[in-house]
N, C-alpha and C positions, 0 to 999 in steps of 0.2 A: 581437545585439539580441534581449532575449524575447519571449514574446510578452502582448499587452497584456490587462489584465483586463477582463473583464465584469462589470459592475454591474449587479445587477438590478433598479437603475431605471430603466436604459436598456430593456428589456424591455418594457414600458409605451410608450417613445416609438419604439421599434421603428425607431431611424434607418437609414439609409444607413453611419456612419460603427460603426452598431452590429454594422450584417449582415455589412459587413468584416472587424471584431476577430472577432465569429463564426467566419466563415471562413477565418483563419489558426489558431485552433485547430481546425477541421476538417482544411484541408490538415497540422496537425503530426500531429493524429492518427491522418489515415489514413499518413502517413510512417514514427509508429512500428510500425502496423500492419504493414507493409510488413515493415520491419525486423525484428520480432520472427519471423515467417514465415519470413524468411530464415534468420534464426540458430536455430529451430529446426530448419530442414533442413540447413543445414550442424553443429550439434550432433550429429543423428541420422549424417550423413555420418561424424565424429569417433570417435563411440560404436561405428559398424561400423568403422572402422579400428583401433581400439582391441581391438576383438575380433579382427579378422584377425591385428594385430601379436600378439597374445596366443598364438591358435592357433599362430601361426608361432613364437616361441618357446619355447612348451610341445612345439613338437615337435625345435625344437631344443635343448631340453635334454633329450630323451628319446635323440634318438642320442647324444647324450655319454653319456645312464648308460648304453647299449645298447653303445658300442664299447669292445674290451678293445685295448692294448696289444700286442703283440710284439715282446718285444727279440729280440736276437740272444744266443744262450746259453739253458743251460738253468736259468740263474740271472741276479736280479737285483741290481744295488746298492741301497743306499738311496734314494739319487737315482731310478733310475727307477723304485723303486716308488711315491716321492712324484708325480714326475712322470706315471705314469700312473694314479694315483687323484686328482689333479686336476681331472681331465675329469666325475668324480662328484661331486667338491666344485663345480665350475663349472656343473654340471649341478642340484644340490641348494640353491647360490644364486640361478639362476633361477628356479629354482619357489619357493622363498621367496616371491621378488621378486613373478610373478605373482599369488600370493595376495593380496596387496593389489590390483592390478592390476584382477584378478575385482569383488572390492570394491566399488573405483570405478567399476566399468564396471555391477554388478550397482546399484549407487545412480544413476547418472546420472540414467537416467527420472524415479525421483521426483525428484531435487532439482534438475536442472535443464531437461527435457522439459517434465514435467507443469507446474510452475507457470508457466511460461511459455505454455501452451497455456490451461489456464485463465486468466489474465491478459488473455489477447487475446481470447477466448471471452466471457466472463461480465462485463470489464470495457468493452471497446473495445467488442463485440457490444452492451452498453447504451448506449451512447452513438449507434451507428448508429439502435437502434431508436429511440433519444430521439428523432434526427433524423429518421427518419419518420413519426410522430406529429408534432413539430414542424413538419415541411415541410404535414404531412396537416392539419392545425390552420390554419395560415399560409392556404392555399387558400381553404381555407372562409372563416377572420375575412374576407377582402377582396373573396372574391366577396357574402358577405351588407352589407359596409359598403357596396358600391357600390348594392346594390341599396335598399339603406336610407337613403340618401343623396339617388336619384331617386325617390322617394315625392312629392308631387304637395301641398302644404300646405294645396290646400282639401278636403283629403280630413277624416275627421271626427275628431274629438279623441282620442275614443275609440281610434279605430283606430290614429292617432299614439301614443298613449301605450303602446300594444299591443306598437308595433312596436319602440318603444325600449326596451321591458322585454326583451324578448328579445335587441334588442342587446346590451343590456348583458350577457345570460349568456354570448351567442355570443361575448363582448370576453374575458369572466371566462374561460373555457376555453382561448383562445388564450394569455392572460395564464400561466396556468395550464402550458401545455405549454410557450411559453418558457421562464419561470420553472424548471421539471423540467431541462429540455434545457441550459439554464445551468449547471446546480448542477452538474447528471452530466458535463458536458464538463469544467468545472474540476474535478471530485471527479479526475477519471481522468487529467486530467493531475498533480495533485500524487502521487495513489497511487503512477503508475509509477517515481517517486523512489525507493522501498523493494519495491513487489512486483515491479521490473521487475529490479531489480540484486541483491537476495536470493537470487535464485535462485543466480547468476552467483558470486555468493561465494562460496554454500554450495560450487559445482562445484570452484573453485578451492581450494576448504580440500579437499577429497578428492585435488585433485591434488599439493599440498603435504605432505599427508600421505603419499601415496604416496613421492613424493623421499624424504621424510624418512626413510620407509622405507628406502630406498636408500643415504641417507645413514648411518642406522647401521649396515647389514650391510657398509658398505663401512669402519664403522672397526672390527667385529668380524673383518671376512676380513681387515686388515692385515697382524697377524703371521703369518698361513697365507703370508697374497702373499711378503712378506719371505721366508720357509723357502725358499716355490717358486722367488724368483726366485734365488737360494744352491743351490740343486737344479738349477737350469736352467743356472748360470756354469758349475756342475760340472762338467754332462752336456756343457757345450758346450765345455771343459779339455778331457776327455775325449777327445770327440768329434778336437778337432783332433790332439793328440799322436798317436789311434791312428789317424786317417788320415794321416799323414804317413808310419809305419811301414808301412801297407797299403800304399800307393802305392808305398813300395819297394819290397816283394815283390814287387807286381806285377809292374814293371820290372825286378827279377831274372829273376820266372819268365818274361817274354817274351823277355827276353835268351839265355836256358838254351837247352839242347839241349828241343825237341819230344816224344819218346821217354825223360822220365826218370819216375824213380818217386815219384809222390804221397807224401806224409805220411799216414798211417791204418795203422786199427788191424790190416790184413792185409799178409803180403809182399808181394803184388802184386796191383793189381789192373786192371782193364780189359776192352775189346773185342778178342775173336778172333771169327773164322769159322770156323765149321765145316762141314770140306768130306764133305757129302753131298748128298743130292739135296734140296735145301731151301734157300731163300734167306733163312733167318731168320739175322739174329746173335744172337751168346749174348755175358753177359760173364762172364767167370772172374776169382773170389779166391780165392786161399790162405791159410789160416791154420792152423799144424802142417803138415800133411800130409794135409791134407783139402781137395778141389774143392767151392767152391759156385760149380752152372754154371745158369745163368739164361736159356734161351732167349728173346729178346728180338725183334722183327722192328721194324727201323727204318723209319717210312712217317712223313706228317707229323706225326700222334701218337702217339709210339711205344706199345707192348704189351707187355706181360711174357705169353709164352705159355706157357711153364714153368719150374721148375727144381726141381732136385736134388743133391744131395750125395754128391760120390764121395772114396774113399779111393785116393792116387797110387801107381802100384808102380812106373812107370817112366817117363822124359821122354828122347825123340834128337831132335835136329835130323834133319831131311829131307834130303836130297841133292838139290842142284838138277838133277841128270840124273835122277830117280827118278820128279816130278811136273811138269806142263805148270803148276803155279802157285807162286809165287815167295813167301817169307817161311814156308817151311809146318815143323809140327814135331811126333813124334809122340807120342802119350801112350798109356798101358796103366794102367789102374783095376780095380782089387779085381772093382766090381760090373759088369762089363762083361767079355767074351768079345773077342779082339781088338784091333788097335790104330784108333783115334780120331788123323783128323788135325785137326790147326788150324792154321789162318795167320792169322799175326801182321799187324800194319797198315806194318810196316816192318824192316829190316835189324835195328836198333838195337834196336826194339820185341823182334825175337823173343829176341834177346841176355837181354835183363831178363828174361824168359818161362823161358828156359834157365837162367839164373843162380836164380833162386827155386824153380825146382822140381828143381836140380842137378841137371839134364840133360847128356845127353853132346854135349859138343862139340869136336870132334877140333881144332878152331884155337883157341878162349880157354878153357885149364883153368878150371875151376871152385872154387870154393873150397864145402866144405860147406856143406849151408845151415843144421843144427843153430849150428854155430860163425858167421853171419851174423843168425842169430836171436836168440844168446845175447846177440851183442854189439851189437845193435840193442836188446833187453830192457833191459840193464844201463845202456844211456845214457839212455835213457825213467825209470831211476828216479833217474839223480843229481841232478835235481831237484825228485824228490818231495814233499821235508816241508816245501816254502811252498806247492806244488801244492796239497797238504791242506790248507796253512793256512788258503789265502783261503776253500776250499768250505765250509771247517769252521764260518769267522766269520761269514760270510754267508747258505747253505744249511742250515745247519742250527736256526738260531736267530738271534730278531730280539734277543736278551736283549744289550745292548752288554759286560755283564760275562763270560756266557758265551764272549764273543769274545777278550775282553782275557787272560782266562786259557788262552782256545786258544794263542793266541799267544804267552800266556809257555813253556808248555808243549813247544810245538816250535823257540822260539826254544834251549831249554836241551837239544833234540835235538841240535843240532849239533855239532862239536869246540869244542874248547877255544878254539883261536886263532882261528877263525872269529868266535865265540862275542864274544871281547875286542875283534875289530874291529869288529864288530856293534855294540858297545858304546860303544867311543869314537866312530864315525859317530851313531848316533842322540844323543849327547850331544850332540856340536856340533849338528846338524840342530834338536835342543831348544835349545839360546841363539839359533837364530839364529832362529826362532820366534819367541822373544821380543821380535826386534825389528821385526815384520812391518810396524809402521805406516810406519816408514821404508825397508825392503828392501821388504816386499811379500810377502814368502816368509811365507807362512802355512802351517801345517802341510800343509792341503790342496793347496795349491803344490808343497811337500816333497815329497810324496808323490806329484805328477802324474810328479814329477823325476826322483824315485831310485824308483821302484816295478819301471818296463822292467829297469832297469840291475841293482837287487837281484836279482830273480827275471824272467829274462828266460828262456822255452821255449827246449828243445833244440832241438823246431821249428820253424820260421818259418812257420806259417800263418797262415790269417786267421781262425780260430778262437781262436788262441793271441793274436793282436792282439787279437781282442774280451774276451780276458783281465785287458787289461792296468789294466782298470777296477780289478780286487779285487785285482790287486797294489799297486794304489796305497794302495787301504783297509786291507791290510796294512801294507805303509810308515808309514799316518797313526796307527794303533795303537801303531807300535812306537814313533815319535817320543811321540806324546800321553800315553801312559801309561805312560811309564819312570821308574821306581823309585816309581809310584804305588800301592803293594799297602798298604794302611795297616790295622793291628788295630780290629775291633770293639769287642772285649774285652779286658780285661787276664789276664795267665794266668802260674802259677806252674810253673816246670817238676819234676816230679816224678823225673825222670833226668837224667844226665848232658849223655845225647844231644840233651835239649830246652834249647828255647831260655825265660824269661822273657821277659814286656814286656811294658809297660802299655798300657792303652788309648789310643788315635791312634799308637800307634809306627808308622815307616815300615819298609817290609824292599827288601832290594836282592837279588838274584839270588836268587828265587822261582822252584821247578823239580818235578815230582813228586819223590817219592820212593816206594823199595819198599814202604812202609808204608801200608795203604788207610788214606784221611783224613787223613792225612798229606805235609805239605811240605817239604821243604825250602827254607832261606832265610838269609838273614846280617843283622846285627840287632846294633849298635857293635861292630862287628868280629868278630865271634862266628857260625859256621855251625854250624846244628842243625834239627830236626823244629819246626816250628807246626800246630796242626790248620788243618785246614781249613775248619772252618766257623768259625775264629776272625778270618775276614781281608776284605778286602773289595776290589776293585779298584774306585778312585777315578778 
């Protein structure tokens, strides 16, 4: 039910059923009073949350631009370089974001504090005063009626007519501040129709605007998201095949003998003791025929407390009846006077000690270590020229063409027959590509598949497994871009040796040749020289 009007000709008869209607717009008034007080202070409440959430944001997107990455390797894929400058991109859409943000929060006060404070102030505050003057008015009209009421009728004419002149002003001014106190109590009820709810809209357009903000950075990052989340299936392909591999190793090397020798780039290496009067350990590598000996003292943070570099001239096993300590064996160095003992951490231990620095040991002959060198060198490089491949396509250049021709490059190192089988595998690999929507083997699949198995390390470590990323992006090269070399230019061969062919021809077994700027290539059956800057990998 609303509430009922005032006429201000009831003002004049000043009923009972009048001061009522009165006073249901007073009680409405002071309720939206009330109410407007409240939503300014929960507004103000809003506006510092807004700012807190703000702060709190802004500084989390400050540690995103702040944190970098670490992969494992000294090189990354594509993949994880997108994946790790993500966290800049997710960093540089939140601060986007809060820019608007600031905005609304720097606007609120006025459009939605202030006029609401003026509202209740300047509108509702007239209406209180009206009704003090009004109540102050009312007092007076009733105290002077009664007393002008008991006037005395044989009092004198004059003085009667005196008195009612004046009634009647003292009537005219009450009239007067009802009449006022009417108008302002309805003026301020229909006002807050529009000055109470303007505000509130305006607030809400700044808030809509903000989403909408949101709304379009969220359909401009789409294809970024799309990339990342193709970046992240990757990483997480990836991820599983080379821990599946890790985990073997693992569980080889805990199966293995205790005492065997690491994979790295020295014949041996590890913890001895060196028996003097000192409780520090040292650990000793080899590489050629040169000690790098590292005094070390093992306590719960170990210390490196010196080292230096000695050249070997002799290595014996110790005689168990010779020394009161077990595993020990002797050595004699260039810069050193004297023999240096050391003891090993076990039987087995000192064996690999004596074998690497072709030490004399009267029960297991030794075999050179020149000739355990050579033939450890020689198996480290039979798998060199995809070693290179992947550092070459990856590490050296983000250019995709620069890659594609690494890789044709050293694919045409290889023999011949290698060469042919290489070639009818990535063919197939390429139809069956084509059929990804129903098999599912997408090139990048392809290549999670055959990349270990193509180019798998002589090694088995877990550096070699963190490898197996860029053998796979080799893989997807060799599949994606076979027999893609197509002419920029058309060109007339001036010799025998060259080839002609128009522009868009395609070339098939593309290889250097001895000739700088100069390729080799086959082109309708035909093998001869193309320049090189006439070609383009597609």
């Amino acid at each position: 039910m609303g509430l009922p009007t005032l006429e201000f000709s009831d003002s004049f008869l000043d009923s009972p059923e009048f001061r009522e209607r009165l006073q249901c717009h007073e009680i409405e008034l002071e309720r939206t009073n009330r109410f407007i007080k409240d939503l300014i202070k929960d507004g103000n409440m809003l506006i510092s949350a807004l700012k807190s959430l703000s702060l709190a944001v802004q500084r989390f997107s400050q540690s995103l631009q702040e944190f970098q990455f670490e992969c494992i390797g000294d090189t990354e894929t594509d993949d994880e370089i997108n994946i790790a400058q993500s966290l800049k991109e997710f960093s540089q859409l939140l601060s986007t974001m809060e820019e608007e943000r600031r905005r609304l929060i720097q606007n609120a006060d006025d459009v939605l504090i202030s006029p609401l404070e003026r509202f209740r102030k300047e509108q509702i505050g007239a209406v209180k005063e009206g009704k003090k003057q009004f109540d102050k008015e009312t007092e007076k009209y009733y105290s002077v009626l009664e007393k002008h009421l008991s006037l005395s009728s044989r009092k004198k004419e004059s003085h009667l007519q005196e008195a009612d002149s004046q009634m009647g002003k003292d009537r005219q001014v009450f009239y007067d501040a009802s009449l006022q106190y009417v108008f302002k109590i309805q003026e301020v009820q229909e006002r807050k129709k529009f000055e109470f709810v303007e505000p509130l809209l305006a607030f809400l357009q700044g808030l809509f605007t903000f989403y909408h903000e949101g709304y379009e950075l969220a359909n401009e990052f789409q294809p970024y998201k799309q990339q990342l989340q193709f970046n992240l299936q990757n990483t997480r392909n990836n991820f599983e095949s080379t821990r599946a591999e890790v985990e073997r190793l693992m569980k080889r090397i805990r199966s293995s003998e205790a005492d065997m020798k690491a994979p790295g780039c020295f014949t041996m290496e590890g913890f001895l003791y060196l028996q003097e009067k000192s409780t520090h350990t040292l650990t000793l590598s080899r590489c050629g025929l040169t000690l790098s000996i590292i005094k070390y003292h093992r306590g719960i943070i170990g210390s490196i407390i010196d080292s230096e570099m000695l050249h070997l001239r002799s290595c014996v096993r110790r005689k168990r009846e010779s020394i009161d300590k077990r595993f020990c064996f002797d050595i004699e160095v260039v810069e050193r006077h004297g023999v240096t003992t050391l003891q090993a951490l076990s039987e087995s231990n000192r064996r690999l000690w004596l074998e690497a620095m072709d030490g004399k040991e009267p029960v297991w002959p030794l075999c050179p270590f020149i000739t355990s060198w050579l033939f450890r060198r020689i198996r480290c490089l039979s798998g060199s020229v995809f070693v290179e491949a992947w550092f070459l396509c990856v590490s050296e250049s983000d250019d995709q063409g620069y890659r594609i021709r690494a890789v044709h490059a050293l694919v045409y190192k290889l023999p011949e027959k290698n060469r042919e089988m290489l070639d009818l595998l990535t063919d197939h690999l390429l139809k069956v590509s084509t059929h990804s929507v129903q098999n599912l083997m997408t090139v990048s699949n392809l290549g999670m598949i055959f990349g270990p198995t193509l180019m798998r390390s002589q090694e088995e470590t877990v550096a070699a497994m963190m490898n197996i990323k860029f053998q796979n992006i080799v893989v997807e090269i060799m599949i994606e871009n076979r027999d893609k070399v197509g002419a920029l230019y058309s060109c007339e061969a001036e010799h025998s040796h060259e080839l002609s062919f128009p522009q868009g021809a395609h070339f098939s077994n593309v290889c250097p040749s001895v000739e700088p700027g100069w390729l080799q290539a086959t082109y309708n059956s035909r093998t001869g020289l193309i320049p090189d800057n006439y070609i383009t990998y597609t």
